[in-house]
C-alpha positions as CSV (number, residue, x, y, z in Angstrom):
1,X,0.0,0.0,0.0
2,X,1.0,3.0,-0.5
3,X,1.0,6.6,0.6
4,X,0.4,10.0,-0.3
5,X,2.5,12.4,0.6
6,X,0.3,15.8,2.3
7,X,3.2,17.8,2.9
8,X,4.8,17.7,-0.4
9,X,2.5,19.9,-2.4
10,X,4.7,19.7,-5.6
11,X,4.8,16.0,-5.6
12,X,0.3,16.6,-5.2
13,X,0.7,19.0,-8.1
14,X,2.2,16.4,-9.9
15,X,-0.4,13.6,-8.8
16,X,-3.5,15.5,-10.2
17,X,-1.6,16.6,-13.2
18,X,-1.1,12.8,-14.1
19,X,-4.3,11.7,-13.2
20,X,-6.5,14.6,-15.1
21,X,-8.0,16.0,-12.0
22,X,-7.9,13.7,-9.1
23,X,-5.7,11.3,-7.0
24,X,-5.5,7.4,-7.7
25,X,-5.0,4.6,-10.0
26,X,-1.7,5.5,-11.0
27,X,2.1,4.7,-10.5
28,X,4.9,6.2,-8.4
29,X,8.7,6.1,-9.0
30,X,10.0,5.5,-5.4
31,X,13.3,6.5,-4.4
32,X,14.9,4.5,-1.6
33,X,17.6,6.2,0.6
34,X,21.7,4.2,0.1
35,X,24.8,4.7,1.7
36,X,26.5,4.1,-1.7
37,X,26.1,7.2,-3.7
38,X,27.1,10.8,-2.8
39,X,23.9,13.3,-2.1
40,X,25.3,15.4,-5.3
41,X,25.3,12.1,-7.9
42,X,21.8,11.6,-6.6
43,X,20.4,14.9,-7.5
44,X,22.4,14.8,-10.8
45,X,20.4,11.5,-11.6
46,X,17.2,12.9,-10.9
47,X,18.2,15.8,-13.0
48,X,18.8,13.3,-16.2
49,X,16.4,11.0,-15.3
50,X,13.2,13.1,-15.2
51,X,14.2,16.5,-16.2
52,X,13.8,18.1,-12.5
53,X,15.1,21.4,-11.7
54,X,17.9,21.4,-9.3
55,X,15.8,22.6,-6.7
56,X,13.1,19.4,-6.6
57,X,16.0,16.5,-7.1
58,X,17.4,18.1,-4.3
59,X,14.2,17.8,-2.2
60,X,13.6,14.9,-3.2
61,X,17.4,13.3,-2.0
62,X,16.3,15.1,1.1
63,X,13.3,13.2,1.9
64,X,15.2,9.7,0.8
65,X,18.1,10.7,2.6
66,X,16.0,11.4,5.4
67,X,12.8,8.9,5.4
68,X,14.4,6.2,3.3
69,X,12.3,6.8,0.7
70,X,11.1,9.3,-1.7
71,X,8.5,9.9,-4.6
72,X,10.3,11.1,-7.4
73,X,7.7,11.0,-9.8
74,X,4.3,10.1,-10.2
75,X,3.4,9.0,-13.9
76,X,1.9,5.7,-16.5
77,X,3.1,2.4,-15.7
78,X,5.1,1.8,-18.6
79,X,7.1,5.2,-18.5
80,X,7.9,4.2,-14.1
81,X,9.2,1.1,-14.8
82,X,11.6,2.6,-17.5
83,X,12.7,5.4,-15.5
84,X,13.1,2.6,-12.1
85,X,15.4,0.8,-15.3
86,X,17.5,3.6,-15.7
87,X,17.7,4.9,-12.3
88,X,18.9,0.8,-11.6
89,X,21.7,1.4,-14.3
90,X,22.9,4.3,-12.4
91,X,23.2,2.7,-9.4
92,X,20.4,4.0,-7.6
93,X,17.4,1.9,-5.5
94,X,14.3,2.3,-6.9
95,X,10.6,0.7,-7.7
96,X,7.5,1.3,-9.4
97,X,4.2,2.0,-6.7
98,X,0.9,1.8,-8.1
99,X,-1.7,3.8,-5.4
């Protein structure tokens, strides 16, 4: 099961902008916290991976860094699972939610 995040109103932004007006039935790239990869390569990815300005990759390592976890991006199934494939490559822990 998971969660929505309340106090993250970018990452709700993003939720009703994938989902046409409302929240459910769709699918959640989660990012999971490592003690592998420096904070800075972890914002970089974000950066490549889904085009986010410095400012939200950063937040977004923040909350992993801090929680363990993180939603990076909310979007269709097919798109999560190839962005979860290429954060993988890079090293980083991810998976694919569906809420």
């Amino acid at each position: 099961m998971s969660t929505i995040v309340t106090d993250r109103p970018d990452l709700k932004n993003k939720v009703r902008d994938s989902q046409g007006g409302g929240v459910g039935g769709g699918n959640q790239v989660v990012l999971f916290n490592d003690d592998i990869n420096p904070f800075d390569y972890v914002v970089h990815c974000l950066m490549n991976v889904f085009q986010h300005p410095e400012g939200v990759a950063l937040k977004i390592t923040e909350e992993a860094h801090h929680k363990g976890r993180a939603i990076a991006e909310v979007e269709e199934a097919d798109k999560a699972r190839e962005h979860v494939q290429q954060l993988f490559g890079m090293g980083l822990m991810a998976s694919v939610e569906s809420f």
